[in-house]
C-alpha positions as CSV (number, residue, x, y, z in Angstrom):
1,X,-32.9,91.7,-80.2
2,X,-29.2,91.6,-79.4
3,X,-27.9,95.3,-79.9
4,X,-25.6,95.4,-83.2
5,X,-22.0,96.1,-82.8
6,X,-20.6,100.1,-84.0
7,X,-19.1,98.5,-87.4
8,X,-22.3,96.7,-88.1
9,X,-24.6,99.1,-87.3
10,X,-22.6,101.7,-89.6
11,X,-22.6,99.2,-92.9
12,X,-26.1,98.7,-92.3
13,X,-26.7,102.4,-92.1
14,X,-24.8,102.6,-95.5
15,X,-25.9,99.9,-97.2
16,X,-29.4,99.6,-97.1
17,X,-29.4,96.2,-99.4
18,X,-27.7,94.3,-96.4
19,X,-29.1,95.8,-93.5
20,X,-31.1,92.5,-93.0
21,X,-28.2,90.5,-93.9
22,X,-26.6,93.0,-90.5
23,X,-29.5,92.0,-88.6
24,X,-29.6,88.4,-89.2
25,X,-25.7,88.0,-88.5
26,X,-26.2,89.8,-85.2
27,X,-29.4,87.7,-84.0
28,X,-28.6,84.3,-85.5
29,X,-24.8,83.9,-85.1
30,X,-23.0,86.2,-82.6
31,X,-20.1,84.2,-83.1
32,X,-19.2,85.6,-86.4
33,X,-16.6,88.2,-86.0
34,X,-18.0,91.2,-87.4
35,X,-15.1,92.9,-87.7
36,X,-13.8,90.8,-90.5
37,X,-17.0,90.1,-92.3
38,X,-17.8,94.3,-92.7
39,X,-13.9,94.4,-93.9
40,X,-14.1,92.0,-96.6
41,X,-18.2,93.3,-97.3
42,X,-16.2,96.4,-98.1
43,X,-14.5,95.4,-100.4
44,X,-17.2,94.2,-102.6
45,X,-19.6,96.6,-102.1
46,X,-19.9,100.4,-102.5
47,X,-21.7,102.6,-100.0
48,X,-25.0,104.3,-100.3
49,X,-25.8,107.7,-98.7
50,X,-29.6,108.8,-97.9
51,X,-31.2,111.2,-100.7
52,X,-32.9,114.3,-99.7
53,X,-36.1,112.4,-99.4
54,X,-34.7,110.0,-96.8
55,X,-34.4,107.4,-99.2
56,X,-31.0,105.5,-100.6
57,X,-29.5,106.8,-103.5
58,X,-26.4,105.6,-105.7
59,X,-22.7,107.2,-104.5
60,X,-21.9,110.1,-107.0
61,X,-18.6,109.3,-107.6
62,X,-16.2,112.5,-109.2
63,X,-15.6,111.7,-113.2
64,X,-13.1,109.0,-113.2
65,X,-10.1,111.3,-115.6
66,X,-7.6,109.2,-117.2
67,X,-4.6,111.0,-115.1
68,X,-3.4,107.0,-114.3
69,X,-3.4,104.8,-117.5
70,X,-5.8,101.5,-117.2
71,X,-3.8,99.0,-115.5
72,X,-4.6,94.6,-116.5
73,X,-6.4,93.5,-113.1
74,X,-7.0,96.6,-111.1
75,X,-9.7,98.5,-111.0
76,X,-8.7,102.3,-111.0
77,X,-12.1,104.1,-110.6
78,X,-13.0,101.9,-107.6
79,X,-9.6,102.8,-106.1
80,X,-10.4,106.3,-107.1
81,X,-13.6,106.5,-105.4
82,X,-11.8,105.2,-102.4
83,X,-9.7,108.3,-102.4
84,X,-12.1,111.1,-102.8
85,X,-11.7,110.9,-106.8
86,X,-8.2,112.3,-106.4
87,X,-6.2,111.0,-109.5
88,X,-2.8,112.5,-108.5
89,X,-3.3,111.1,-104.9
90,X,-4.1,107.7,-106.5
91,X,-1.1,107.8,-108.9
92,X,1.0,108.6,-105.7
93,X,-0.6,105.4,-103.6
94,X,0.2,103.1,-106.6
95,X,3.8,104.6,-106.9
96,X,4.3,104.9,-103.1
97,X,2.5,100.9,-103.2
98,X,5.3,99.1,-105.9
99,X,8.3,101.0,-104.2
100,X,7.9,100.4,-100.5
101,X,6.9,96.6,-101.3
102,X,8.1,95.3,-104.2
103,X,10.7,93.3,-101.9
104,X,7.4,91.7,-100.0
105,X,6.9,88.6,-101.3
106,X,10.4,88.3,-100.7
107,X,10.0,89.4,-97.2
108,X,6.7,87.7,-96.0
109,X,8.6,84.2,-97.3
110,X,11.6,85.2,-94.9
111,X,9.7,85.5,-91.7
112,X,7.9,82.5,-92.7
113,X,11.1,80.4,-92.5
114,X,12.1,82.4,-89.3
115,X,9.0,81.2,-87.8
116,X,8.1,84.6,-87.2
117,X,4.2,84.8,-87.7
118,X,3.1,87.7,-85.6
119,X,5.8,89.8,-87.7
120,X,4.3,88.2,-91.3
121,X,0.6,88.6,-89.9
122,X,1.6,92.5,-89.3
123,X,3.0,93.2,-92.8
124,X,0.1,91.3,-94.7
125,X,-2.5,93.1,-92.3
126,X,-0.7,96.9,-94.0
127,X,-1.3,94.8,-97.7
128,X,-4.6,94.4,-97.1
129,X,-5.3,97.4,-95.9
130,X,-3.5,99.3,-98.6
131,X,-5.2,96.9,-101.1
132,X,-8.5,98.7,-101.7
133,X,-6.8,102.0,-102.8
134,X,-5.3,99.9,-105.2
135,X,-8.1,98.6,-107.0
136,X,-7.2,94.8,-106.1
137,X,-10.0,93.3,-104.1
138,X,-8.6,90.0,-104.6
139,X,-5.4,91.2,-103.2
140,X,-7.7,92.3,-100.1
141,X,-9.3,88.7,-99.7
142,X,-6.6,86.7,-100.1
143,X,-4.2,88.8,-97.4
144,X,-7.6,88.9,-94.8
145,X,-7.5,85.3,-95.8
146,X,-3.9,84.9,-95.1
147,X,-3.7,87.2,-91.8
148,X,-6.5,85.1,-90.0
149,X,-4.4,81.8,-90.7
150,X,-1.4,83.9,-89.2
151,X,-3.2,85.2,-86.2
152,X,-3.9,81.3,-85.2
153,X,-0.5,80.3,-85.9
154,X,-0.9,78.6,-88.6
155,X,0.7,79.7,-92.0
156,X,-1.0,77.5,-94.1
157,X,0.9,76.9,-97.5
158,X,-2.4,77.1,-99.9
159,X,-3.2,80.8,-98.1
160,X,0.5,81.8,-98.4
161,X,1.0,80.4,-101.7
162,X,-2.4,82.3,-102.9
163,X,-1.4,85.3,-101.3
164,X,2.2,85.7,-102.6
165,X,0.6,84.6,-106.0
166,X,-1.9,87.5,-105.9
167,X,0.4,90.0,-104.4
168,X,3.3,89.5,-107.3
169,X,0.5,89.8,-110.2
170,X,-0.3,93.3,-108.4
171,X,3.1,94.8,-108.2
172,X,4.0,93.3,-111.5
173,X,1.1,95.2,-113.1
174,X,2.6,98.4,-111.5
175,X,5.3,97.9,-113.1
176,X,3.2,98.4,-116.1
177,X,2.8,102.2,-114.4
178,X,4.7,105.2,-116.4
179,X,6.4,108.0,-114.3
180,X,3.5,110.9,-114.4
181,X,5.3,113.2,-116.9
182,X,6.5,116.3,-115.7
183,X,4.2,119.4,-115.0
184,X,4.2,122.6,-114.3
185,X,3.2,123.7,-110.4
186,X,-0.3,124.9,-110.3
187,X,-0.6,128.3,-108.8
188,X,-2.4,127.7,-105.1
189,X,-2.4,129.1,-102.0
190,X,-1.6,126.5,-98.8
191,X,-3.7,129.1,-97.1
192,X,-7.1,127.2,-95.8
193,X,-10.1,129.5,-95.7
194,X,-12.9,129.8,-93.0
195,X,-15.1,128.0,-95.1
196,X,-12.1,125.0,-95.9
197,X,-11.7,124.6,-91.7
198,X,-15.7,124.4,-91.5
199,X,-15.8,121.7,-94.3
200,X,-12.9,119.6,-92.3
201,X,-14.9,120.6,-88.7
202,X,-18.2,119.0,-90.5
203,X,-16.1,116.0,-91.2
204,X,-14.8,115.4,-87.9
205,X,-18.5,116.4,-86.3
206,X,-19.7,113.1,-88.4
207,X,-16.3,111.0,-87.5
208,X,-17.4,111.6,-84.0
209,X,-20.9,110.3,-84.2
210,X,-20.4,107.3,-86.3
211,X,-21.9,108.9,-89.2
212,X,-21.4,107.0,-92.8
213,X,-19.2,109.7,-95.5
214,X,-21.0,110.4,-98.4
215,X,-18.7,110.8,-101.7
216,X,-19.9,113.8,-102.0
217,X,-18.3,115.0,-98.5
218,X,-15.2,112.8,-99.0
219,X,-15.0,115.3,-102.5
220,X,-15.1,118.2,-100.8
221,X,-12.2,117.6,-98.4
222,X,-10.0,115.7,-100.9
223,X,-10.8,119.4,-103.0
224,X,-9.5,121.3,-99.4
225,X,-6.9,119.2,-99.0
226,X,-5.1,118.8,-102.4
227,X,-2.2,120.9,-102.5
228,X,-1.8,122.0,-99.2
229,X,-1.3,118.4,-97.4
230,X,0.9,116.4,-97.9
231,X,-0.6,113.1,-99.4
232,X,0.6,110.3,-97.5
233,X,-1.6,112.0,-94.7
234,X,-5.1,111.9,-97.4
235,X,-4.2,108.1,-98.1
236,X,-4.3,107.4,-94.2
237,X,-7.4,109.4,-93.4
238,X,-9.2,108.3,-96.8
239,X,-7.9,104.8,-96.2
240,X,-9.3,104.9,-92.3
241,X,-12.5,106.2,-93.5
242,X,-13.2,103.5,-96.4
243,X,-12.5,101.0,-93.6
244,X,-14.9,102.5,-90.9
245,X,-11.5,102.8,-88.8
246,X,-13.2,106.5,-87.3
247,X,-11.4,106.4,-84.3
248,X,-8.3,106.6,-86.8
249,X,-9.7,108.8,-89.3
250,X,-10.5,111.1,-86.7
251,X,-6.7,111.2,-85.5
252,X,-5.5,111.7,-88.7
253,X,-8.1,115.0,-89.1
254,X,-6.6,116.4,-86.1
255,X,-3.4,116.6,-87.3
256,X,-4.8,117.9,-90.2
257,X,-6.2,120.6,-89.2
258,X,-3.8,121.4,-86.4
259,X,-1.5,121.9,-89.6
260,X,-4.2,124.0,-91.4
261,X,-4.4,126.0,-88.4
262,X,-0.7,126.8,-88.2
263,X,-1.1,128.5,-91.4
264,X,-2.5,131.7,-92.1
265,X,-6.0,131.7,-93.3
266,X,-7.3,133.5,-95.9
């Protein structure tokens, strides 16, 4: 049997209803680009972690609070569950989200006309990868969809005009998203204990082996790192993490906890 690629091997290991689909795709059609097909799989379909009795169990995803309103089209506890069932840090992504590119559509269509392809295949490669936090899977497809056609060259009007379509229902729908109202601080020390560092170590131990996350340890580090980091830095390494980017998500941790470290621990 033709040894499975790092991605596939770790989708199969999470996702025990496709590990013969992993199997198949590696003996029957090398050609596929696995890559791709375990990004877009992602998407769709929600990892399982191993119970204590070796078997595969449903994620336990945190309570799903209504700290962001339901928004027409997305869905918000997915995008949730992608973050480590942070609400604030998801109402930040979707805010951070419509400001930086509510000009895209705009933007993409410019580089399109300037020929410039690599340039357009770079920003729609950031949408998609942004899309999952936001609870738009369709935005996901339709930009991996798009990219590909870009990567050969080819900006092929039905992809564009789907992807530019998709894109503008999104940001229009975070339009739809009120300013948070205005709260008072919560009292909390920035000071990481002994037991926060060995949570983050445990992480990086199982970045470094290829190891699948379990919700349940994605939980604990969004609880360690709320408040003390700042959360453009949790969207990257939860974003890395949801896409099997470990490499990445292992970066990002280092910084992390090269910042935790500069503090004073309890």
């Amino acid at each position: 049997m033709q040894r499975a690629k790092p991605a596939a091997s770790r989708l199969a290991a999470g996702l025990t209803s496709v590990q013969p689909i992993c199997i198949l795709i590696v003996d029957d059609a090398p050609s596929i680009e696995l890559d791709k097909l375990v990004e877009t799989l992602l998407v769709w379909i929600r990892p399982r972690e191993a119970g204590s009795d070796g078997s595969s169990g449903a994620v336990s995803h945190a309570a799903f609070e209504p700290t962001v309103p339901s928004l027409p089209g997305l869905d918000l506890e997915r995008a949730a569950g992608q973050l480590g069932g942070d609400q604030r840090l998801l109402r930040s992504v979707l805010e951070s989200f419509r400001r930086d590119f509510s000009d895209a559509p705009v933007r993409v269509q410019e580089l399109i006309e300037l020929g410039q392809l690599p340039d357009a295949a770079r920003m729609v490669h950031t949408i998609k990868g942004l899309a999952p936090n936001l609870g738009a899977p369709a935005l996901a497809v339709a930009a991996a969809e798009y990219e590909a056609a870009l990567r050969q060259g080819d900006a092929q009007a039905e992809l564009h005009g789907r992807f530019i379509q998709t894109l503008t229902e999104v940001l229009a729908t975070l339009d739809g998203l009120e300013s948070e109202p205005t709260r008072e601080p919560v009292a909390s020390s920035t000071a990481a204990t002994p037991e926060d560092l060995e949570t983050l170590r445990a992480l990086a131990a199982n970045l470094d082996q290829s190891v699948i996350i379990s919700q349940l340890q994605k939980d604990r580090v969004a609880s360690v790192l709320h408040g003390r980091i700042d959360a453009v830095q949790i969207d990257k390494l939860f974003t890395a993490i949801s896409h099997l980017d470990y490499s990445e998500a292992a970066r990002v941790l280092g910084g992390i906890l090269r910042e935790l470290r500069g503090t004073k621990t309890a």
